[in-house]
N, C-alpha and C positions, 0 to 999 in steps of 0.2 A: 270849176272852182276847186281849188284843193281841200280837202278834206286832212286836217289833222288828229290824230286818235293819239289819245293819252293811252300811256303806256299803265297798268294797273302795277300799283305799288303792292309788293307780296307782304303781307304782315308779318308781323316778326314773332315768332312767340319764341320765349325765355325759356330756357332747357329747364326743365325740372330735376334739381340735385335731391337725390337720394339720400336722405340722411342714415349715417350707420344705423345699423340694429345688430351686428355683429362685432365682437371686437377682432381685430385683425390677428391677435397674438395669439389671445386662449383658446381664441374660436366660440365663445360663449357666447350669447344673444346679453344683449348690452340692457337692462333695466332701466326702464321708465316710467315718471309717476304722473299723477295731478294730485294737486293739493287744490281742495277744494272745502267747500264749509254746507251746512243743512241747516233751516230754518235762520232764525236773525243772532249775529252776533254783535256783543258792544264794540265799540272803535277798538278797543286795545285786542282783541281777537282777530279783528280783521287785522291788525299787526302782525299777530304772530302769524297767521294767515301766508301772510306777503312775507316774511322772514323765512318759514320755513321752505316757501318755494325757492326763494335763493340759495338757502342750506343745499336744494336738492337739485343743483344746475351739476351740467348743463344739460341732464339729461329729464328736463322736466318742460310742460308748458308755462313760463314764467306770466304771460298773459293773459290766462284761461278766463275767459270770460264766464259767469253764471249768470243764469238770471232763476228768480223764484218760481215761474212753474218748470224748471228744469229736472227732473227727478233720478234718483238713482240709471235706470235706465237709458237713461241718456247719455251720460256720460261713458256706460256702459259700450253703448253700441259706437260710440266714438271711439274709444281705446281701443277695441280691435284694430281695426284697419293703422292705427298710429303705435305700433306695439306697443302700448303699456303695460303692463307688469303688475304696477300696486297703486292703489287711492289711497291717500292721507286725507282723511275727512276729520273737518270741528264742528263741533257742536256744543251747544250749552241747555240746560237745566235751569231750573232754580234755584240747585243747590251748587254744581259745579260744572265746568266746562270740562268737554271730553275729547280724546283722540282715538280715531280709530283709522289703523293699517291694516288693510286689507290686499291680498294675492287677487290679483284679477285670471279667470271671468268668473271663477268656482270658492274661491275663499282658501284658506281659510280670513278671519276677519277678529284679530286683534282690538281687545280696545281697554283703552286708558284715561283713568281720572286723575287730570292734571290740578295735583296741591298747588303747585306755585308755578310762578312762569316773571320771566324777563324779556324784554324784547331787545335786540340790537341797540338799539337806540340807545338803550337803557344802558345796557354793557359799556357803550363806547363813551358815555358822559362819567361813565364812575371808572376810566383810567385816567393818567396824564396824558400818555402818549398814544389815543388809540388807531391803530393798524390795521384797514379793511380796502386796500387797493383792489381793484376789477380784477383784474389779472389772475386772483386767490381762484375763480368762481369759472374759470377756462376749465378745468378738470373737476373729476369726482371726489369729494371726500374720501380718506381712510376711514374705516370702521374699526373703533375696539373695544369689545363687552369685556366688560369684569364681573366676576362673582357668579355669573350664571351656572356654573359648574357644579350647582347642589344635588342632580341629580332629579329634581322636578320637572315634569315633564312638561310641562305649560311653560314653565321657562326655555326648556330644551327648544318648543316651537318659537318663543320669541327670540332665540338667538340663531336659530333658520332664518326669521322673519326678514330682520334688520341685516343678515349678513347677506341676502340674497336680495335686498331693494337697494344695496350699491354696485357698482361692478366690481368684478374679481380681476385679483391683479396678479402677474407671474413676477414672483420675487426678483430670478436672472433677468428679467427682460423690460423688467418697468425703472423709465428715466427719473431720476429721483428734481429733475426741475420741475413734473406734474403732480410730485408729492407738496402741494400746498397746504393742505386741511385734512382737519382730525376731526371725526364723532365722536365721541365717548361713550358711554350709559355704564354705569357702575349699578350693580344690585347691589343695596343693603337687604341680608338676611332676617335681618333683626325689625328691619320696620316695614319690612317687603316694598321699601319705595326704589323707584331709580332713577338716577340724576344723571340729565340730559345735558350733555354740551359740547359745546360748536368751538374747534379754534382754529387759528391760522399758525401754520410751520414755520420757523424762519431759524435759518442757519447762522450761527456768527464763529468769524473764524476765533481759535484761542487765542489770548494775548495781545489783541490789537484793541487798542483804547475807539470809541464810541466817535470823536473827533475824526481820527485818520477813518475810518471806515464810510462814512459821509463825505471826505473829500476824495475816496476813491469811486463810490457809487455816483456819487452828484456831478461832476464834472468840472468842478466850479473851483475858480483860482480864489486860494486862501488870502483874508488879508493880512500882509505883514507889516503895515506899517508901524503901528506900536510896537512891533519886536527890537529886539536886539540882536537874535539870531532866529535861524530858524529851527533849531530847538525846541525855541519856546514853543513854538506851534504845539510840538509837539506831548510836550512835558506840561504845558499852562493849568495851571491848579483849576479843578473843578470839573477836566476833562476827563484825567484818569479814571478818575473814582468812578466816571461816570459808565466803564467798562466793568459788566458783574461777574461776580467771582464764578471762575470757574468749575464747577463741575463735573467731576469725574464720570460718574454715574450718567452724563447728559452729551455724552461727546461722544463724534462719530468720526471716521476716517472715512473721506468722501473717495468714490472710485471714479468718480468724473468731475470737470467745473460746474459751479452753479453761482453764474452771476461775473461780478467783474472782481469780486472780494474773496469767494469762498473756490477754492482751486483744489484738484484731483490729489491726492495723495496727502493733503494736512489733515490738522484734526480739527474741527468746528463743534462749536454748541449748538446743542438742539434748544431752541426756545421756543413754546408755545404762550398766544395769545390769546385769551376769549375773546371772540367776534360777535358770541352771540346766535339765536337767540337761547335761552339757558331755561328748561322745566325739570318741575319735580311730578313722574307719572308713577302710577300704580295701576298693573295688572288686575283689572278685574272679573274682565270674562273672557272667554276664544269661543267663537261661533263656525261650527262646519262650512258654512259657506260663504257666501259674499254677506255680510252684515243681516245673513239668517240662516237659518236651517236650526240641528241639534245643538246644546250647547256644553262645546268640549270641559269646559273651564268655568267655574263662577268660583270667584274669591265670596262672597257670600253663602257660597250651600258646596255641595258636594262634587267630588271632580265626577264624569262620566266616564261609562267605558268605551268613548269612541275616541279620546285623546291616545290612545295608544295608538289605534289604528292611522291614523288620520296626521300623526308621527312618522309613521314608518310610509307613507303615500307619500309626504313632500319630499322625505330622503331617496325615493325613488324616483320623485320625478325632477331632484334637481341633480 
């Protein structure tokens, strides 16, 4: 009798893609974080929570699971192997909710009492027209610190901090279609707070009414049948207006296209939008190392003498 033998099916496994850890340009190691929270926060925390991980795409775990007996350590021996760079940890008090940025695996460990906070949400129901497409969230935010320049040295590490938990960009070499999003942080000297915000880029070319710029982006045939001519389309009251004044000081001469509207060699406006989410933090300690050791910093008591040192370490090791 014959004998039939099944032939064994070979299994397939799925190539495991490599995700950068380098960028191809600078040659830099590409920064990566978790935002994560310690002990229980109210709903509106776990907001800004989930907010700030999207601030910090796409070089961050947007789905990081916790669970409560998870502890520093853990998350710890996890970021090695997935190169991460820096934790963004919240936390809350009784009296105030805190943020702390910390350099992984050694610190130092930045942390901040958040006065006031908005969440996205919040932003995009207090505009008319609010603007948060996916597309923003394909690349890294810009970074740009104001005021930090007092000569402080506790500031001098928080504008290390924050310049070195985004990627670095080479001016000649970076396409300006992945320049979507701005961070801000402005120091005020005077109240030693600094105001956190999040926005999105968007270019419009000069001169051209709000109207024609939507029927060139949209694709979509205008209707003319109430016209007269088509003109009107373009002159029709309440459209013009609806183009805002230019700008002098906010316009750029583009050195390539970006989009179907804004073309190499015009001039466009720069318009930014808040997106969100928007805090007011104050500096209150720097900790040597991951959220312990000596303490560089206390807005409360007296600076130490290892802020100097511990200065001149990070400038050497970035």
């Amino acid at each position: 009798m014959a004998r039939f033998h099944n032939k064994k099916k070979k299994a397939f496994v799925k190539p495991v893609v490599k995700k950068q850890s380098v960028d191809h340009v600078t040659g830099d190691k590409i920064p990566k974080s978790f935002v994560f929270s310690r002990g229980k926060l109210p709903s509106s925390l776990r907001h800004l929570e989930m907010d700030l991980r999207k601030l910090m795409l796409p070089y961050t775990a947007l789905k990081l699971k916790e669970k409560k007996r998870n502890n520093l350590k853990d998350f710890l021996n996890v970021a090695g192997p997935m190169g991460v760079t820096h934790f963004l940890i919240l936390s809350k008090t009784e009296t105030a909710p805190y943020l702390r940025v910390a350099r992984t695996p050694q610190g130092p460990t930045l942390t901040f009492k958040i006065h006031e906070y908005s969440l996205a949400v919040d932003v995009a129901q207090s505009q008319l027209r609010p603007r948060c497409p996916p597309e923003l969230f394909k690349s890294s935010p810009l970074i740009v610190l104001s005021g930090f320049g007092t000569g402080d040295q506790h500031l001098k590490l928080t504008t290390i901090m924050f310049q070195n938990i985004f990627p670095s960009i080479d001016i000649n070499t970076v396409k300006l279609s992945s320049c979507q999003r701005i961070v801000l942080l402005n120091y005020n000297k005077e109240t030693k707070l600094i105001d956190f915000r999040h926005y999105s880029i968007r270019l419009q070319p000069v001169g051209v009414s709000r109207r024609i710029r939507k029927f060139v982006q949209n694709h979509q045939t205008p209707d003319l049948r109430n016209l007269q001519d088509v003109s009107d389309f373009i002159t029709k009251a309440g459209y013009g207006s609806e183009s805002e004044a230019d700008d002098e000081a906010a316009t750029v001469n583009l050195s390539s296209d970006i989009g179907r509207v804004n073309k190499a060699s015009t001039k466009s406006a720069v318009k930014l939008q808040e997106i969100g989410p928007r805090m007011t933090l104050q500096l209150i300690k720097v900790e040597e190392g991951l959220c312990t050791g000596g303490v560089i910093f206390n807005e409360y008591g007296n600076e130490g003498g290892l802020i100097k040192q511990k200065d001149q370490a990070m400038e050497e090791e970035d």
